[in-house]
C-alpha positions as CSV (number, residue, x, y, z in Angstrom):
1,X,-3.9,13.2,-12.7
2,X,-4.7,9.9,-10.5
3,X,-4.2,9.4,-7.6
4,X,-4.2,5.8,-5.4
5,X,-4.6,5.2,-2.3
6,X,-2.7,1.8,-1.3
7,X,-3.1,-0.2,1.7
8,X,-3.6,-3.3,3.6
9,X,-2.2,-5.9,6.4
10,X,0.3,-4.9,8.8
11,X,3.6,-7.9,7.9
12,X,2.4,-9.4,11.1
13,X,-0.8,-9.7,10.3
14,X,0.0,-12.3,7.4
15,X,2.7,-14.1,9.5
16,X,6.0,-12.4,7.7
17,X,8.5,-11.7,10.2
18,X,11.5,-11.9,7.0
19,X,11.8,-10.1,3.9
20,X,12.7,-13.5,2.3
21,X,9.3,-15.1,3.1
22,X,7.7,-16.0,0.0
23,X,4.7,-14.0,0.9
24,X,6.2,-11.2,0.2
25,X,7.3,-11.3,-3.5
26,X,3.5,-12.7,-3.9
27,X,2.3,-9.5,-2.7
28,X,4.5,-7.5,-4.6
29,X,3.6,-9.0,-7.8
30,X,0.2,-8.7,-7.3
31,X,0.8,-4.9,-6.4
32,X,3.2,-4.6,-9.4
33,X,0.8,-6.1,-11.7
34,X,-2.2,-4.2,-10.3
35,X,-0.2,-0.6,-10.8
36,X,0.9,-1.7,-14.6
37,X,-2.5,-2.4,-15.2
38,X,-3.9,1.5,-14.3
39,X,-0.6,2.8,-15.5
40,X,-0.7,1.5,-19.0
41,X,-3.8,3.0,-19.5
42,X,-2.8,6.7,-18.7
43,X,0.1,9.4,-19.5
44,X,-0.8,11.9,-17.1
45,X,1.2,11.9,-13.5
46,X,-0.4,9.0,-11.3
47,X,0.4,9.3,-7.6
48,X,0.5,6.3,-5.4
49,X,0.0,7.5,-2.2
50,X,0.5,5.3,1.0
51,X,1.5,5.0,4.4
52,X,4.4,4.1,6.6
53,X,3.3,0.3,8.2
54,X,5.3,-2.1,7.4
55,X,3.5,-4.6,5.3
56,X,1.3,-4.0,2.1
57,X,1.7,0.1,2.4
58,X,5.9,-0.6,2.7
59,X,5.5,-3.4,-0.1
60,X,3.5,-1.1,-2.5
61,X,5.8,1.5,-2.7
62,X,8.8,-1.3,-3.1
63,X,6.8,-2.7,-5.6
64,X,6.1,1.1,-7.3
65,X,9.7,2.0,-7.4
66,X,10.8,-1.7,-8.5
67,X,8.3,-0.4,-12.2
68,X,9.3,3.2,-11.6
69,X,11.6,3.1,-14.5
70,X,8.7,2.0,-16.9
71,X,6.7,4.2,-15.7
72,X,8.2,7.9,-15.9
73,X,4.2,8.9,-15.2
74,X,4.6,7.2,-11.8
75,X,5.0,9.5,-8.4
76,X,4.9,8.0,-4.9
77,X,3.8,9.7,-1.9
78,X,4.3,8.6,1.7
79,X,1.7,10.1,4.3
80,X,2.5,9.5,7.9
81,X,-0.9,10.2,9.7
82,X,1.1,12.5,12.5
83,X,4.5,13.4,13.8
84,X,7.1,10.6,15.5
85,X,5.4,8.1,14.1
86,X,7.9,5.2,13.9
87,X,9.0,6.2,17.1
88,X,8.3,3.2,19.0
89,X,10.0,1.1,16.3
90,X,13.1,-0.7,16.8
91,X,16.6,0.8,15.0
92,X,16.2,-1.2,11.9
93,X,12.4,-0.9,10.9
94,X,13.4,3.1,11.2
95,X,16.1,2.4,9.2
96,X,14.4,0.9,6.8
97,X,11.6,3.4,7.3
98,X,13.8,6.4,6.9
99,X,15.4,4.7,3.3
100,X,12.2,4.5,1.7
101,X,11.2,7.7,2.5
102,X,14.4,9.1,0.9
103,X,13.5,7.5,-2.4
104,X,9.9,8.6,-2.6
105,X,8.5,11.5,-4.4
106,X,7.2,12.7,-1.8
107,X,6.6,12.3,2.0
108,X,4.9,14.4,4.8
109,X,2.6,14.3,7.6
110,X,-1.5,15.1,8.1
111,X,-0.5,16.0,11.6
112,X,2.8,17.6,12.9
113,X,1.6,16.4,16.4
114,X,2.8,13.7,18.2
115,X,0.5,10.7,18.6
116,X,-2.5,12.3,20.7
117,X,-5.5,10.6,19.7
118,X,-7.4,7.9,17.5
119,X,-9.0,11.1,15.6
120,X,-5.4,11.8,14.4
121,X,-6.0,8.2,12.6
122,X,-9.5,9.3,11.5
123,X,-7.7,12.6,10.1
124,X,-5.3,10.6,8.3
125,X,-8.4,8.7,6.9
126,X,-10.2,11.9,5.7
127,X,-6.7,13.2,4.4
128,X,-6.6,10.1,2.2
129,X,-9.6,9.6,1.0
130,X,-10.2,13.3,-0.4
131,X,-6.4,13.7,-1.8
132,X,-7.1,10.5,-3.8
133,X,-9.6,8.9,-6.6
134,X,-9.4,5.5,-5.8
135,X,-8.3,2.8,-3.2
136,X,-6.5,-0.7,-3.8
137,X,-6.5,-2.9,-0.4
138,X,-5.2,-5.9,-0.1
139,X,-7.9,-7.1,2.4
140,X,-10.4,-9.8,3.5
141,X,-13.5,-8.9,5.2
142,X,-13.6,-12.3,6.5
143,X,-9.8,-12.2,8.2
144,X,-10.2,-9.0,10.0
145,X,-7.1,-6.8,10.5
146,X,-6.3,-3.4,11.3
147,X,-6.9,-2.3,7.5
148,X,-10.8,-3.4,8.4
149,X,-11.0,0.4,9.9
150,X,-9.6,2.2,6.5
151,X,-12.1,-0.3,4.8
152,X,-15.0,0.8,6.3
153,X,-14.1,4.6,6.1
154,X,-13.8,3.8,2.4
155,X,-17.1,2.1,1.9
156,X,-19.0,5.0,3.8
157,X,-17.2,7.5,1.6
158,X,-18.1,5.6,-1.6
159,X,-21.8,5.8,-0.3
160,X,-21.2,9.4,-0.8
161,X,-19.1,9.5,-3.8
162,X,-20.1,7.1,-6.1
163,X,-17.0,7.4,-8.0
164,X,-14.4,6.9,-5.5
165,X,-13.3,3.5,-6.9
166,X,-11.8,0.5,-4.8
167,X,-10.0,-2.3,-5.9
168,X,-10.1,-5.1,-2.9
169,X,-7.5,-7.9,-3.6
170,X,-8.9,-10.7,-0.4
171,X,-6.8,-14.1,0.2
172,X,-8.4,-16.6,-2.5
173,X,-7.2,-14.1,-4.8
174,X,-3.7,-14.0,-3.2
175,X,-3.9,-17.5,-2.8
176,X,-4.9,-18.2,-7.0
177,X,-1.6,-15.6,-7.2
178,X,0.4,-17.5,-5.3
179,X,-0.1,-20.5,-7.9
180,X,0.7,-18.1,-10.5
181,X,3.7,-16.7,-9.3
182,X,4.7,-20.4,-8.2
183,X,3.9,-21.8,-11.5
184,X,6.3,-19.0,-13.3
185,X,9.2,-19.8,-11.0
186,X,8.9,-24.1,-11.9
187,X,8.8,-22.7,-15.4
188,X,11.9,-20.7,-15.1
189,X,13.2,-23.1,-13.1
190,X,13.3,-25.9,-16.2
191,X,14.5,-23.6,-18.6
């Protein structure tokens, strides 16, 4: 069994304020491609297991359930890191929050506690990094977000465990994707 821990920029963080912004289907292509890449090479069950933010967690499991089909090896897992946690969201970003979770494999909580304190955040960390063999960020060190906190708790516990793997996807990446995935839609465009 594998077991991948997703995550990255909060929407905001990259400027998407609309589902329709082409940064999104970017991102997801990236993510799809990325999964069909360490899905192909394996039958047994491979979890991807992520968190609630909207952004690249809510994208990867969009993008996981989009492949799903292909992929009857494929289990996702949502991990809220404590109780209430979309609570101060508005009605439609719970909405949308609470219809993902109903098409997931799996979702629970590390904490059934309200939020307390930043080491329920650090709990959540542990929680993720032992339940799984592997990270994929979409992250640059350079463009510090929130993510730059999982990052670092990654990197201190691959100093530990040498084969805790980590896939880090930064912007010239996303930006050579973007080309790509622009490239592609001319292409289909002419046809």
């Amino acid at each position: 069994m594998k077991r991948l821990w997703t995550t990255g920029y909060r929407a905001y963080e990259l400027g998407v304020f609309d589902e329709k912004n082409p940064k999104v289907a970017v991102i997801k292509d990236v993510l799809q491609k990325q999964l069909r890449y360490q899905l192909d090479s394996t039958s047994e069950d491979f979890w991807l297991i992520t968190g609630p933010q909207m952004g690249v967690e809510r994208w990867s499991i969009e993008s996981a359930l989009t492949i799903k089909v292909d992929y009857p090896q494929l289990k996702i897992a949502l991990m809220e890191p404590y109780a209430d946690f979309a609570a101060r969201w508005n009605e439609n970003n719970q909405a949308r929050l609470a219809a993902i979770k109903a098409q997931v494999d799996f979702a629970g909580r590390v904490s059934e506690k309200k939020y307390e304190s930043p080491e329920q955040l650090r709990a959540y960390q542990n929680f993720m990094l032992h339940y799984t063999d592997g990270a994929l960020l979409i992250y640059d060190p350079e463009h510090e977000g929130k993510t730059v906190w999982d990052w670092r708790a990654i990197n201190r516990y691959r100093e530990q465990n040498a084969d805790y793997s980590m896939r880090m996807i930064d912007f010239d990446e996303l930006q050579e994707a973007a080309e790509e995935y622009s490239e592609r839609l001319r292409e289909t465009d002419e046809e």
